[in-house]
C-alpha positions as CSV (number, residue, x, y, z in Angstrom):
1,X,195.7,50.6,118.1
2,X,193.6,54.0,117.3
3,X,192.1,53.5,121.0
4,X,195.6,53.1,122.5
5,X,196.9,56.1,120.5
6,X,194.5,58.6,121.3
7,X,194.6,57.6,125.0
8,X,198.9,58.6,124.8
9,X,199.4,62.5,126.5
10,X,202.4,62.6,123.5
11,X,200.0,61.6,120.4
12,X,197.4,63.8,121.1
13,X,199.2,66.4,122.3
14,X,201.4,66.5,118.8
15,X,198.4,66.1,116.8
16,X,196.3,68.9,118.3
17,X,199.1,71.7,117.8
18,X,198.8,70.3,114.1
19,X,195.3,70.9,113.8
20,X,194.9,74.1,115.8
21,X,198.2,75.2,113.1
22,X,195.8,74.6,110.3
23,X,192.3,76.2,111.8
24,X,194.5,79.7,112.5
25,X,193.4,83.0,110.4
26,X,196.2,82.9,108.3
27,X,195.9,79.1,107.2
28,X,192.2,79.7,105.5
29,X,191.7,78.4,102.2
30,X,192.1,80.8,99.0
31,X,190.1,80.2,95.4
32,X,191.8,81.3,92.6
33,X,190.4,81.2,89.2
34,X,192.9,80.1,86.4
35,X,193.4,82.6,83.6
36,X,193.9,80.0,80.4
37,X,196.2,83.2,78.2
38,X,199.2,83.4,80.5
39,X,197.9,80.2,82.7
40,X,198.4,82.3,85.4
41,X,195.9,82.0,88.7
42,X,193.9,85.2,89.7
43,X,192.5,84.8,93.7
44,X,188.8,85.0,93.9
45,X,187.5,87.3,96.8
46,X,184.2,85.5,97.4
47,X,183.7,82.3,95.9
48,X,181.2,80.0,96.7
49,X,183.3,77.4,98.6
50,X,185.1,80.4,101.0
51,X,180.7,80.8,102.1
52,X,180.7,77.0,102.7
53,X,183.8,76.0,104.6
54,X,182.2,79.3,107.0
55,X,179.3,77.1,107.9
56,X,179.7,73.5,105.4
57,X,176.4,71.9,107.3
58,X,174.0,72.6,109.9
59,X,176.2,71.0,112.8
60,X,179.8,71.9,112.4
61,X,182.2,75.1,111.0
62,X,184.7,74.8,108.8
63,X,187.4,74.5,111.5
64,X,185.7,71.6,113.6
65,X,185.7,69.9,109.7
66,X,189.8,70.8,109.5
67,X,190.5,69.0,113.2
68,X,188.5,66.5,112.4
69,X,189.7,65.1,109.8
70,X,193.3,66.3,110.9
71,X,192.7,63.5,113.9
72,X,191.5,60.6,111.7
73,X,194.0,61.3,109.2
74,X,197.3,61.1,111.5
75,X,195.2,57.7,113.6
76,X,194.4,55.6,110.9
77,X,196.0,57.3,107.4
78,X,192.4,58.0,106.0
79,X,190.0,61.1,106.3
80,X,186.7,61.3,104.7
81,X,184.2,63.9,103.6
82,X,180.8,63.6,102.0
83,X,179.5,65.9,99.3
84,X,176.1,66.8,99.4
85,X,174.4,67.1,96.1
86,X,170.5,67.2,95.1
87,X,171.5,63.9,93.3
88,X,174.8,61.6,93.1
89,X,177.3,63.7,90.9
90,X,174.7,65.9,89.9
91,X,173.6,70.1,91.6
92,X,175.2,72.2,93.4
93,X,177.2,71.8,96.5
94,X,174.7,72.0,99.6
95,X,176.9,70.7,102.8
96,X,180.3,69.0,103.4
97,X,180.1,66.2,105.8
98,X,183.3,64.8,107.8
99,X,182.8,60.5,107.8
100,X,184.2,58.3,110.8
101,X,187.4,56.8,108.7
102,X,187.1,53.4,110.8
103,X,183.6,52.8,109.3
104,X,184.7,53.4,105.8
105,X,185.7,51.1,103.6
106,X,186.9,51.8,99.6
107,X,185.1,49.7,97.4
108,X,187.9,49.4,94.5
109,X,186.6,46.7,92.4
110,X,183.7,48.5,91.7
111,X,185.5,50.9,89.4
112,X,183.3,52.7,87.2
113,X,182.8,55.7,85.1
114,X,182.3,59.0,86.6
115,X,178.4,60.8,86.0
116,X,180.7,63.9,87.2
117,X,183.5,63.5,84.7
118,X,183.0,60.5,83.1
119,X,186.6,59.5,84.0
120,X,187.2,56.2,86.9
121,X,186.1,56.6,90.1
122,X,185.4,53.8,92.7
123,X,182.2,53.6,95.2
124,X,182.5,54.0,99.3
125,X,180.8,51.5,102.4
126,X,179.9,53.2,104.9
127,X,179.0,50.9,107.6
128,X,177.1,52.1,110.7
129,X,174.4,50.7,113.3
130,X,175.1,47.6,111.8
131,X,173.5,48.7,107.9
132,X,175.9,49.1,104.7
133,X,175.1,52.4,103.1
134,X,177.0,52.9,99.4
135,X,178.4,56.5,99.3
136,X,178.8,57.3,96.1
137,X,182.6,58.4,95.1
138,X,181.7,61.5,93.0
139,X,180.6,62.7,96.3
140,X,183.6,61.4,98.1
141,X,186.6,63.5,98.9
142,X,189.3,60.7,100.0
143,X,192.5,62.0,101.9
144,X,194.9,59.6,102.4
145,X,199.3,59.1,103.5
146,X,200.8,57.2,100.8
147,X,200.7,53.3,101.4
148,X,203.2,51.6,99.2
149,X,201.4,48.3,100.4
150,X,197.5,49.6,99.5
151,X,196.8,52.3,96.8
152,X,193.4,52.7,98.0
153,X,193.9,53.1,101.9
154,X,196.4,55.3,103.5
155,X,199.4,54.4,105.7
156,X,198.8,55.7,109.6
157,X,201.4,57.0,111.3
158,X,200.3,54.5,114.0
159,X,202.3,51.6,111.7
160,X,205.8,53.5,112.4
161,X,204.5,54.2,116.4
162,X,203.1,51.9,117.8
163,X,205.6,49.9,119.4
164,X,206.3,53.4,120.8
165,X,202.9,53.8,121.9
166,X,202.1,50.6,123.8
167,X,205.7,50.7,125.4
168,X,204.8,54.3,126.9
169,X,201.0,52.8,128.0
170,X,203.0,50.0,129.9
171,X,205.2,52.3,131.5
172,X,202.6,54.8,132.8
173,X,200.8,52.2,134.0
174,X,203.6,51.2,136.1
175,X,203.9,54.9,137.4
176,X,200.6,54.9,138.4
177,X,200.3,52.3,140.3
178,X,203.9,53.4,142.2
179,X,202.5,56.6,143.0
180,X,198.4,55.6,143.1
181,X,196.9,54.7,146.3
182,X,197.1,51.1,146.3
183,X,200.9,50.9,146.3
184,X,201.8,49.3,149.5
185,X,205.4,51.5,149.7
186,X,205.2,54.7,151.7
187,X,206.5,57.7,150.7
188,X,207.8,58.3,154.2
189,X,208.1,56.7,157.9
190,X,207.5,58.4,160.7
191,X,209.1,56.9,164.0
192,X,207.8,58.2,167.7
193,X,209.1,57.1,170.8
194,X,208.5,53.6,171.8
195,X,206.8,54.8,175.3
196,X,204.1,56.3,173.7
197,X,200.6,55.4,174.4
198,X,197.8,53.7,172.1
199,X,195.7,57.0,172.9
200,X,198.7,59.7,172.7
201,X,200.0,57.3,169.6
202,X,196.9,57.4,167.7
203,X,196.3,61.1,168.6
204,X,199.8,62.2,167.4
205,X,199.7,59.9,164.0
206,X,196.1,61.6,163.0
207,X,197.5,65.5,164.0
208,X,201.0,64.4,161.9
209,X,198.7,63.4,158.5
210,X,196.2,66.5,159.0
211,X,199.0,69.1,159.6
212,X,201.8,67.1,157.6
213,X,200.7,64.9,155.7
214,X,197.4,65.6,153.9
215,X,197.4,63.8,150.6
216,X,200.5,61.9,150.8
217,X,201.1,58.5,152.3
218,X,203.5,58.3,155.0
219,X,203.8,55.5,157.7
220,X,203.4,56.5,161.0
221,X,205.6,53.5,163.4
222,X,206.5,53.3,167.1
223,X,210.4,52.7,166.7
224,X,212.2,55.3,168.8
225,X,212.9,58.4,169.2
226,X,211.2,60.8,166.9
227,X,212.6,60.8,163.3
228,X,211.7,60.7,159.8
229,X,213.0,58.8,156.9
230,X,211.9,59.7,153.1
231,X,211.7,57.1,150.8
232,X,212.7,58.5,147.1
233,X,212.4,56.7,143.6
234,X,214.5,54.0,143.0
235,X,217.0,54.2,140.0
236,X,214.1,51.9,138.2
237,X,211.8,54.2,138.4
238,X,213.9,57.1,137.3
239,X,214.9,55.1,134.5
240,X,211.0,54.9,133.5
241,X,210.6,58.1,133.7
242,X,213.2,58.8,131.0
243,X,211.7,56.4,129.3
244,X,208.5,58.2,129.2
245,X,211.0,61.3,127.7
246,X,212.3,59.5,125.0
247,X,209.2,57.9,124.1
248,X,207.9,60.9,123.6
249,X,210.7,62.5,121.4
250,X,209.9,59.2,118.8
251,X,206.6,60.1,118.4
252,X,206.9,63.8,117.8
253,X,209.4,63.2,115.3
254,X,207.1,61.0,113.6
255,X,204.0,63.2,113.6
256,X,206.7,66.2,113.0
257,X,207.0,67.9,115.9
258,X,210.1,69.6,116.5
259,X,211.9,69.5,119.8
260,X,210.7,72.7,122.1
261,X,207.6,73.5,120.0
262,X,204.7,72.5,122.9
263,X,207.8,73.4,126.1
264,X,208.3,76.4,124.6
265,X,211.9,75.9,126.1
266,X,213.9,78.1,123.4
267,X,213.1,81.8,122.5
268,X,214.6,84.5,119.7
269,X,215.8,82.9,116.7
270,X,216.2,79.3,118.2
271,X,212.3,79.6,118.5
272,X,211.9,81.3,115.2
273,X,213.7,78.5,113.3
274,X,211.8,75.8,115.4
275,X,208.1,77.3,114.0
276,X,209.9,77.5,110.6
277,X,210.9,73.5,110.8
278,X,207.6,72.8,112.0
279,X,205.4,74.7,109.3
280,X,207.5,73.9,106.7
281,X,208.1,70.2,107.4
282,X,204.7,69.9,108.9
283,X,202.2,72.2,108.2
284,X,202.3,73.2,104.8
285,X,202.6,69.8,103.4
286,X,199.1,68.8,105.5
287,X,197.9,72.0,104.3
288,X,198.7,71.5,100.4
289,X,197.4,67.9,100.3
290,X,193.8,68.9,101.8
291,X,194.1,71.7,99.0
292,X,195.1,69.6,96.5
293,X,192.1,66.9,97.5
294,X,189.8,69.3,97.9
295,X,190.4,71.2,94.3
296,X,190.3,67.2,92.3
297,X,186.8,66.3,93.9
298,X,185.5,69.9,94.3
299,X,186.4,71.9,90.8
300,X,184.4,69.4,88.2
301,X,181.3,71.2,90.5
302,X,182.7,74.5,90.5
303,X,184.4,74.7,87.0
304,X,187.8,73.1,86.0
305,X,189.5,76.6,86.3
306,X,189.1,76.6,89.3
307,X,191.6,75.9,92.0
308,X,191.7,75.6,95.7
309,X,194.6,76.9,97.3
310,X,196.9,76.8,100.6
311,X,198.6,79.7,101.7
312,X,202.0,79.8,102.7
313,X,202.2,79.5,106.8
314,X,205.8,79.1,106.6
315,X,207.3,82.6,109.1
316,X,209.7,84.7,107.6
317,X,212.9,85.8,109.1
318,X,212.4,89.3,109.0
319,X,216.4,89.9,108.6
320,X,216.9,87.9,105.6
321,X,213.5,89.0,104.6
322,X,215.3,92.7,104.6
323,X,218.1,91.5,102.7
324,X,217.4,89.8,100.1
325,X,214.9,93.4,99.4
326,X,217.9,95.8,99.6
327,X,219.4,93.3,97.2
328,X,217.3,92.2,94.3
329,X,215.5,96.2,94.8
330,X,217.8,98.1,92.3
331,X,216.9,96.1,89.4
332,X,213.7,96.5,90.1
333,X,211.1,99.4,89.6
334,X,209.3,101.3,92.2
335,X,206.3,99.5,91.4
336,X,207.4,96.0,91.5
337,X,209.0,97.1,95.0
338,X,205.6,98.3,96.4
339,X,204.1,95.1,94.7
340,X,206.8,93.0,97.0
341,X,205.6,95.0,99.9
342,X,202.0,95.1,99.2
343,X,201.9,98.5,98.2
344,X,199.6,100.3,95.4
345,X,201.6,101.7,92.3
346,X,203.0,105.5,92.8
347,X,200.2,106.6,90.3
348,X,197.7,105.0,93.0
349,X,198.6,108.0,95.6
350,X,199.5,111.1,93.7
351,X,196.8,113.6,94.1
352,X,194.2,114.4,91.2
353,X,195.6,117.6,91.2
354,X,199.3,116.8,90.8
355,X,198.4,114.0,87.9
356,X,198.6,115.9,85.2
357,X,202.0,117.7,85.9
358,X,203.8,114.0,87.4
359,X,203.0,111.9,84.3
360,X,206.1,111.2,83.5
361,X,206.2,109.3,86.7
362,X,204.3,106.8,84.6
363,X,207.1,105.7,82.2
364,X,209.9,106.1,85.3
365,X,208.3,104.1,87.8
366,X,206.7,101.1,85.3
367,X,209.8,100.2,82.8
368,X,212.9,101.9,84.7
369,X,215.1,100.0,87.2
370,X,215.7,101.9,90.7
371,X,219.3,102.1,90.0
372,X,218.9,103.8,86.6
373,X,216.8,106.7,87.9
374,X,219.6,108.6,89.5
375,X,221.2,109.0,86.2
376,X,217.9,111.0,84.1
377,X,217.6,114.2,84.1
């Protein structure tokens, strides 16, 4: 089934645009540090793990990691990546490894106590050239869709498409062999006059396919006067063909791909709200579960105040964006407006030499609401 799937135009297509979504600038990881007297999280600017998923081994970049296990995930539920430690549980973090999910296998009922944590964790077989490796899960980082039938291997989208899948193989199949080579039906016949010699006959059916005909199949007969008859697709084949369509638009709304996303058929707002559905409904959900993963197997070596976090890659309507500003910005200061809009405080960008005689611009831009200002003197 993961053969078949990755060999369908619609399942790779719909899984690439989600991994290339979660490999762009704006979709890179953030640390934050959380600050235990208001429980609040303060971002930290260059942690240790933002230097790793830059260059996590010898072979691969962050992003490579991201698609990777982006593909594995959405073909068979699972994703995998190895820790590298000095010793099982133990050191700092040297390399992150992505793992071939089809050669993993969980190893639940060898439950045990974490030398990381000391809480349960279960043990990993890795099976390749034929030799069973235990991976140890303190060095595991296990991504999985929920599976209401297995808590310890994830659900693949593949269980919901597959009917879908092998119904669109068939079908192309069938096209391909109507419009391949070996398909005995012409695309057109070509009829000269019956008078016409073996020499002048063969002559004019070799000029017809070099001038006319060059990389189509048309049949060249002897059956009057000259004429040609096209021979189109039959109402079956049509009907495959919209098949293939609606195939398609069941396994994009599977793997959450909204309708017009990879066309690029709609523009203006129609396209705006499309990338909304699909980075909201899509996304940001993939996005906060590798987050989420990655800060439960990655802070016991980093420190359990720290937290690994997604950033929003949902686009804002500008408009609303505008409005909901103009209508929340009276009861606000001047400060927490330039904090909305990314701006430094007012006492930021008042010159030295004005300081002294603008403090009051202190108390009536921290603690006094815009629409208060207009009435002190």
């Amino acid at each position: 089934a993961i053969k078949l799937a990755i060999t369908s135009a619609w399942f790779y297509s719909g899984t690439k645009i989600i991994a290339d979504r979660i490999c762009s600038a704006d979709a890179a990881f953030k640390v934050k540090y959380r600050v235990s007297e208001n429980n609040s999280l303060e971002e930290i600017q260059n942690h240790e793990f933002l230097r790793l998923m830059e260059r996590p081994n010898s072979l691969m970049t962050g992003d490579f990691i991201k698609r990777y296990i982006t593909f594995w995930a959405h073909l068979s539920g699972n994703a995998y990546i190895f820790i590298s430690t000095p010793a099982p549980g133990y050191g700092p973090i040297q390399e992150l490894w992505p793992l071939p999910s089809n050669m993993i296998t969980p190893l639940p009922e060898k439950i045990r106590p974490s030398k990381l944590t000391g809480q349960p964790c279960i043990d990993y077989m890795y099976e390749v050239g034929g030799k069973k490796i235990t991976l140890p899960g303190e060095n595991m980082i296990h991504i999985r869709f929920a599976n209401p039938f297995d808590y310890w291997q994830g659900l693949s989208p593949l269980t919901a498409l597959i009917q879908a899948v092998r119904t669109d193989y068939v079908q192309a199949r069938y096209l391909h062999g109507f419009f391949g080579r070996d398909n005995a039906v012409p695309t057109a016949i070509i009829s000269l006059p019956q008078e016409t010699s073996n020499e002048d006959f063969e002559i004019a059916k070799q000029q017809i396919r070099e001038q006319f005909g060059e990389g189509r199949r048309s049949a060249v007969t002897r059956a009057g006067d000259l004429s040609v008859q096209t021979i189109t697709q039959t109402i079956q084949q049509m009907e495959i063909v919209n098949g293939r369509k609606f195939n398609r638009e069941e396994i994009n709304h599977v793997l959450g791909i909204p309708d017009g996303l990879i066309s690029g058929g709609v523009s203006g707002d129609s396209r705006l709200a499309t990338e909304i559905t699909f980075a909201r409904n899509t996304v940001q959900p993939w996005l906060d579960m590798l987050a989420s993963e990655m800060t439960a197997n990655l802070a016991p070596y980093y420190g359990y105040d720290v937290v690994i976090s997604a950033p929003s890659v949902i686009p804002q309507d500008k408009a609303l964006a505008v409005n909901e500003f103009n209508a929340y910005s009276n009861d606000r200061t001047v400060d927490e407006n330039r904090k909305e809009l990314n701006l430094p405080p007012v006492m930021d960008i008042i010159p030295p030499e004005r300081l002294e005689e603008m403090m009051w611009l202190t108390d009536m831009t921290g603690y006094v609401p815009v629409r208060l200002l207009s009435f002190i003197q």
